[in-house]
C-alpha positions in Angstrom: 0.0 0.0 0.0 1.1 3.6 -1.1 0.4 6.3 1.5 -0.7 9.5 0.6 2.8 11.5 1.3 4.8 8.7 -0.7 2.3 9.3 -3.3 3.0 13.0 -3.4 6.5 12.7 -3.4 6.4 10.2 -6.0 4.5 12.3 -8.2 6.2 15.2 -7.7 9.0 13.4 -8.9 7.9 11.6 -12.0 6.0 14.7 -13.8 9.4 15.7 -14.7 9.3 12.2 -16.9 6.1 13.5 -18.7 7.3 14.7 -22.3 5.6 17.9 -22.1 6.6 21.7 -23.8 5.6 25.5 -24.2 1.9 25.5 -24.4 1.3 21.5 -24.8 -0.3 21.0 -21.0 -3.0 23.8 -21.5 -3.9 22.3 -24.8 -3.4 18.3 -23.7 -6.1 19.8 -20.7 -8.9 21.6 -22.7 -8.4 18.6 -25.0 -9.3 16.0 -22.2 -12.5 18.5 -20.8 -14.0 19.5 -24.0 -13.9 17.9 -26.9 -15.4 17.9 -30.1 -15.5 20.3 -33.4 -19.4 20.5 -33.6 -19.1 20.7 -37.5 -17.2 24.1 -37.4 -15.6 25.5 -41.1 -11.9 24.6 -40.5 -9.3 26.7 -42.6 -5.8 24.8 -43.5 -2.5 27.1 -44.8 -0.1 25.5 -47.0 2.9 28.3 -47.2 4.9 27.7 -50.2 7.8 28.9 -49.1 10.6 30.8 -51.9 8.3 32.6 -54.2 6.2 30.1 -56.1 6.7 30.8 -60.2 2.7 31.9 -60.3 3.2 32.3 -64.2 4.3 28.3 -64.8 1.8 27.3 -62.5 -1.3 29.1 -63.6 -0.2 29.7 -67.5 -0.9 32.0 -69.6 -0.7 29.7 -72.4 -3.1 31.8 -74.3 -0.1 34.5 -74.9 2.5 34.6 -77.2 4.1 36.7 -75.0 4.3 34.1 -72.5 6.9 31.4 -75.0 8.8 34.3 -75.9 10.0 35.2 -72.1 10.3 31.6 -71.0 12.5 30.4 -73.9 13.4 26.9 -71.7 10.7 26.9 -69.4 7.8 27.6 -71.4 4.5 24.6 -70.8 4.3 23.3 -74.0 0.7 24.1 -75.2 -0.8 20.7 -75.4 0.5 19.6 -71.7 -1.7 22.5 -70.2 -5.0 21.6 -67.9 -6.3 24.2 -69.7 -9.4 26.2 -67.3 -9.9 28.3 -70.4 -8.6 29.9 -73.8 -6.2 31.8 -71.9 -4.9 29.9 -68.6 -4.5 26.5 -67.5 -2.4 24.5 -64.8 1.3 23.3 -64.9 0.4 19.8 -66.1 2.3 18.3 -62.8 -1.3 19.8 -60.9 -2.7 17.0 -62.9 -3.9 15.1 -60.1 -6.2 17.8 -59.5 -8.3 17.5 -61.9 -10.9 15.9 -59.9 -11.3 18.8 -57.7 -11.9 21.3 -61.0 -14.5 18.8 -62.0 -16.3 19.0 -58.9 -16.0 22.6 -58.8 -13.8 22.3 -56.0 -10.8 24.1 -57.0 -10.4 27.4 -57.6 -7.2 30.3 -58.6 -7.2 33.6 -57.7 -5.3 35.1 -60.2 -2.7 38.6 -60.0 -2.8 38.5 -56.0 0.1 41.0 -54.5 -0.3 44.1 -53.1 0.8 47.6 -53.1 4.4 48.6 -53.5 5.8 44.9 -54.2 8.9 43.7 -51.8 11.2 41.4 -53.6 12.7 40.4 -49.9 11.8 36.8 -48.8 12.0 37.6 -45.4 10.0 40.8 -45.5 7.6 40.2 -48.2 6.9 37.0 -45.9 6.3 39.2 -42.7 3.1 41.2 -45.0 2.0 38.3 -45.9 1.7 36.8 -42.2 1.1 40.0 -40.6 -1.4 41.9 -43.8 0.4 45.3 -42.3 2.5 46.9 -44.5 5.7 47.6 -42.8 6.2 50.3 -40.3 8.1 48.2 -37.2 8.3 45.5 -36.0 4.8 43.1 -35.9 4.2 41.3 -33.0 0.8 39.3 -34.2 0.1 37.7 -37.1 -3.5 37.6 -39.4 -4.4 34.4 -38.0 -3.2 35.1 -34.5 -5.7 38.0 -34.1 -8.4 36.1 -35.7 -7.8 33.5 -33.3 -8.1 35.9 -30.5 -11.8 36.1 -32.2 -12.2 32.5 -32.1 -11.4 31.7 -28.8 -14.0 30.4 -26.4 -14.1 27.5 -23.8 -13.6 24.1 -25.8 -11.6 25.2 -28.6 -8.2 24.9 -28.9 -5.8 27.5 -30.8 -4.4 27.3 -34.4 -1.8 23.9 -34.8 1.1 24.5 -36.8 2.4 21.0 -38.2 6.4 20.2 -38.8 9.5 21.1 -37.9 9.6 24.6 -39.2 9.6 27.9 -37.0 5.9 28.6 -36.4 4.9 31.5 -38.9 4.4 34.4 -37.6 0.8 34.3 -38.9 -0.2 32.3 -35.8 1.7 35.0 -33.6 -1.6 36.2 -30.8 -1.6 38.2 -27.8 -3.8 35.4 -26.8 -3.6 31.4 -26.0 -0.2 30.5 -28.2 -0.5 28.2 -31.0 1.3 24.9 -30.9 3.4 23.2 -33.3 4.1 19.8 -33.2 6.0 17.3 -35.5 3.7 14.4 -35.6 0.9 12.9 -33.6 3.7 10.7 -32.0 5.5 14.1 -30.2 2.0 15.4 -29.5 1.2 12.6 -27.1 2.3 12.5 -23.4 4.8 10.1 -23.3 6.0 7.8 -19.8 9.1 6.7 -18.2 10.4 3.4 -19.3 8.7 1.9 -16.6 5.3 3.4 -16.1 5.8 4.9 -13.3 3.2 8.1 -13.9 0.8 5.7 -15.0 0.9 2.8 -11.8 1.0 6.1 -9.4 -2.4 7.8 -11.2 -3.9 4.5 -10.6 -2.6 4.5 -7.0 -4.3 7.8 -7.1 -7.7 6.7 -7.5 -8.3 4.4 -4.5 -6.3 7.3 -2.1 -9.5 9.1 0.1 -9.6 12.8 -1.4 -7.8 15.2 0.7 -8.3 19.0 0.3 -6.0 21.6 1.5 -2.8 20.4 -0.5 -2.7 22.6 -3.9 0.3 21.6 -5.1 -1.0 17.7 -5.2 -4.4 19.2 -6.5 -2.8 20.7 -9.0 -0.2 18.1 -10.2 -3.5 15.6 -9.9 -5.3 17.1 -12.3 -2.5 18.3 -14.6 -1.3 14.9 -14.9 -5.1 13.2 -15.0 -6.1 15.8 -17.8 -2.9 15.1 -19.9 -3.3 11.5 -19.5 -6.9 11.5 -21.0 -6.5 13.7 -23.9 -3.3 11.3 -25.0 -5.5 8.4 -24.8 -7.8 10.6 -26.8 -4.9 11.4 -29.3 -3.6 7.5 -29.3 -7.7 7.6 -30.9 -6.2 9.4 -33.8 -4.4 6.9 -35.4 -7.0 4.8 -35.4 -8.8 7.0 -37.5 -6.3 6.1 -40.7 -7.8 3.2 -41.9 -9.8 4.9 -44.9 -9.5 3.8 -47.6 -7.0 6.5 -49.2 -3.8 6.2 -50.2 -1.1 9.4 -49.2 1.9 9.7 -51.2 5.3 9.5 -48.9 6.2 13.0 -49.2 6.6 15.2 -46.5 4.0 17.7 -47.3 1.6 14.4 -47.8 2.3 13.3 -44.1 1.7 16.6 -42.8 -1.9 16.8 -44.3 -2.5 13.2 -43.5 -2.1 14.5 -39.6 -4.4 17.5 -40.5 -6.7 14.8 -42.0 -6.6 12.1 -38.9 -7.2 15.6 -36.8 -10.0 16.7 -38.6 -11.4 12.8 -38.5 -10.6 12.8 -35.1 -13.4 15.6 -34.5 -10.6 17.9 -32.4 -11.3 21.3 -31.9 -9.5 23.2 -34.1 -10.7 25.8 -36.3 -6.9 26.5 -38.0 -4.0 24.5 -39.3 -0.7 25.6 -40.9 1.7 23.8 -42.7 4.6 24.4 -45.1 6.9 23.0 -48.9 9.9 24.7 -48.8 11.9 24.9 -52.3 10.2 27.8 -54.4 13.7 29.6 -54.5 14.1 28.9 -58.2 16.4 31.2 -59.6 18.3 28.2 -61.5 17.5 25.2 -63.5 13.9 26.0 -62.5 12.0 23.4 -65.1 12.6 20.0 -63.0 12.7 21.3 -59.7 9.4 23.1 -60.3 7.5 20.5 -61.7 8.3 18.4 -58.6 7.3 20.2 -56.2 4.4 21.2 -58.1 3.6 17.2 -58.1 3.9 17.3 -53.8 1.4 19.9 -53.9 -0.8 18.4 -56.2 -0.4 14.4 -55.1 -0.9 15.6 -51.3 -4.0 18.4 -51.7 -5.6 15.3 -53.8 -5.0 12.5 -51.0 -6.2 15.3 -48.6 -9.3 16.2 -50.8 -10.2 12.4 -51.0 -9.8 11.7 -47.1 -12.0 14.4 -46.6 -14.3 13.7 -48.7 -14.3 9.8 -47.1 -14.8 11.4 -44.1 -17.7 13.6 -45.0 -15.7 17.0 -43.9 -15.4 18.2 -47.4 -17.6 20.9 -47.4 -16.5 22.3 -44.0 -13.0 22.2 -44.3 -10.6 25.0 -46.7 -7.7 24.7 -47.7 -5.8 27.9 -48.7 -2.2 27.8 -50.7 -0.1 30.9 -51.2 3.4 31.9 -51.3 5.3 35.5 -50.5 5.8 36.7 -54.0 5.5 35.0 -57.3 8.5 35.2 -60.2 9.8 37.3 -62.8 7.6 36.9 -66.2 11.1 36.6 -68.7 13.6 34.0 -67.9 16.8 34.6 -66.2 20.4 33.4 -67.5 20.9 30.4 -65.5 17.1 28.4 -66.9 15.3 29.9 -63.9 13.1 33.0 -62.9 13.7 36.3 -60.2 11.6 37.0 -57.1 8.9 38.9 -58.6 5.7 40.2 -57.5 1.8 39.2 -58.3 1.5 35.7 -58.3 -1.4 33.2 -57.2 -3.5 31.5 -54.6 -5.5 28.1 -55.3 -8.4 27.2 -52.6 -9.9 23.9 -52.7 -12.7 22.0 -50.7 -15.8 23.5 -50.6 -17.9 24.2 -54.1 -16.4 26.8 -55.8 -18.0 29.7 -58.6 -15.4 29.5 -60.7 -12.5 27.8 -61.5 -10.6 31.3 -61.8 -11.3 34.4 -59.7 -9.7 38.1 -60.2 -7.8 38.9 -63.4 -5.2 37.3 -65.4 -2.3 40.8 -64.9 -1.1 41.8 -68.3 1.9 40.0 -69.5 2.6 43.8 -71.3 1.9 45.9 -68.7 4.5 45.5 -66.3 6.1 46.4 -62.9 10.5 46.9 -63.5 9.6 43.2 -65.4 7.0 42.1 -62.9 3.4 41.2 -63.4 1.3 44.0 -61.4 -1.5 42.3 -58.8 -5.0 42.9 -59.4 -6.4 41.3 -56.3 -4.9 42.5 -53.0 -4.3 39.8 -51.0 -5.8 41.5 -47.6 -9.5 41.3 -49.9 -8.3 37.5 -49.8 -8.1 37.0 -46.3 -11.5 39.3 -45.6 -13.2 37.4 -48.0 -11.4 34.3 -45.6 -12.5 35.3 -42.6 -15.6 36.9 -43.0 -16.9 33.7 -45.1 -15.4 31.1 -44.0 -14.1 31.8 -40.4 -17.1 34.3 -39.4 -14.6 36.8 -38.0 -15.2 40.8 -38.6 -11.9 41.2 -41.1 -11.9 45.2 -40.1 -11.2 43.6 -36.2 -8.1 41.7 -37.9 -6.9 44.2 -40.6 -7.5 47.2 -39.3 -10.0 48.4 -42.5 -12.2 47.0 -44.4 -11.5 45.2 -47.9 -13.6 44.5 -51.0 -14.5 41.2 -50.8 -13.6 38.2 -54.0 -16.2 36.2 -55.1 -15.1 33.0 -54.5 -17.8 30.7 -53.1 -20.5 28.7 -54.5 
């Protein structure tokens, strides 16, 4: 028999065995009380991080102008997935066809914004902050419109992989998490189970009040144990049918996926491809990690649509800038300015929203935007999140017409 003061002692002890870090106990223990989605619209980023080529992605196949700038590079005609007489889709985005068919899919053509920063780094911070830059930003778009979202139940935005988190998710509020894989997210024990024989000690002890610090470490512990037995739930949840390809930005949405099955309740999820950086031999590398994007959003798309979560879940690809329109020297393409965004999952009014930019009409050689990209996130969160965009961005924005 344990007695109660060995059984503080103990404790006290062994929490230090619990693999636990920055915000994980506050979200293992709102996990454990509350618990499910309730059916909410779920928003997922993919950051494509390096400056996706926008103009070999969505081409402009339709324009002579187009061959004559990309001497190497160039889509041959007849490989486009042509959305009409003027555009179509890098023909590794192939697998997506099934999305356009469904009206699932959709481009927002020419988004940038005023002003066009050629910097990764800074172009990156407007994109995650939607403040032009005046200082130092200490919250990101999503951040504040988490602040929006909070309420008792619900955790706040998961960012997925070993990246830094964006500063997107930055909040003055409860701190997104990031974890690596369901396998990190889980509370893990000492080699011999110590935490685990001492909580079922626990239970047969008489309750005791008066000692906080063994109230508190009680129900710490008991709170993280029961939402990892709830996560452990997750990978159960894999077994549907769909077949991921092993890429890393594949295993990343197949977490999102299990999550989402799993009914958890999380309104925002983040994850990023690194690689876009392609000022040389652009034509291979491009078309590969056009075909992780593509393979991945279509596994993801299928899952979802297995699970029934189709219409409730976005998911919203961008990168910081998009590339120069003529070809550089070295069979590659310049950070540039206007690029794209695709949005799958729910039905869709068109397969391309905003305006091609003129391949004439130029920037110092850069296609001008015609969609700001802070009218894309209002339209975002006024639509699909139901947050006030004026509370995030500080003003209002015309809204795109994007949804069916």
């Amino acid at each position: 028999m344990i007695d109660r003061r060995h059984f503080v002692t103990s404790l006290a002890g062994s929490v230090a065995a619990l693999s636990l870090s920055g915000p994980l106990p506050g979200v293992f223990a709102r996990a454990a009380r509350h618990g499910r989605a309730g059916g909410e619209k779920v928003l997922v980023v993919i950051q494509l991080s390096g400056g996706n080529d926008g103009v070999n992605t969505l081409v402009p196949y339709g324009d002579d102008l187009y061959a004559k700038n990309r001497f190497s590079l160039a889509v041959p005609k007849d490989q486009v997935v042509r959305l009409d007489d003027y555009a179509g889709l890098h023909p590794a985005l192939e697998p997506m066809a099934a999305m356009l068919e469904a009206d699932r899919f959709s481009v927002v053509q020419g988004v940038g914004y005023p002003q066009p920063n050629r910097s990764h780094f800074e172009s990156m911070d407007l994109w995650h902050t939607a403040h032009q830059l005046t200082g130092p930003q200490s919250t990101g778009w999503l951040g504040r419109a988490a602040g929006q979202l909070e309420q008792p139940g619900r955790l706040p935005p998961l960012h997925l992989g070993g990246e830094v988190q964006p500063l997107a998710l930055a909040t003055r509020g409860t701190p997104a998490t990031s974890i690596r894989s369901i396998e990190s997210f889980r509370l893990t024990f000492d080699g011999d189970g110590e935490v685990s024989k001492l909580l079922e000690l626990s239970n047969g002890l008489p309750r005791q009040s008066g000692n906080p610090l063994l109230e508190h470490l009680e129900q710490g512990v008991a709170a993280a144990t029961r939402a990892s037995r709830r996560l452990a739930e997750v990978g159960n949840t894999r077994d549907r049918g769909v077949s991921y390809p092993t890429t890393g930005l594949a295993g990343k949405l197949r977490l999102v996926a299990d999550l989402i099955a799993a009914d958890m309740p999380v309104r925002v999820y983040y994850v990023t491809l690194d690689g876009f950086d392609t000022h040389a031999n652009q034509g291979p590398a491009h078309a590969s990690l056009l075909a992780e994007l593509a393979g991945a959003s279509a596994a993801f798309h299928g899952d979802l649509e297995k699970q029934g979560n189709l219409d409730r879940v976005l998911l919203f690809t961008f990168s910081e800038f998009g590339r120069r329109l003529k070809e550089n020297g070295s069979f590659g393409t310049d950070h540039g300015a206007a690029s794209i965004v695709q949005l799958t999952g729910p039905r869709m009014k068109s397969p391309l929203a905003g305006r091609y930019p003129s391949l004439t009409d130029l920037d110092e050689g850069d296609l001008k935007f015609t969609v700001d990209y802070r009218s894309l996130y209002a339209t975002v969160l006024e639509q699909w999140l139901g947050v006030d965009p004026a509370l995030v961005l500080d003003q209002r924005y015309p809204a795109v017409d994007l949804f069916a």
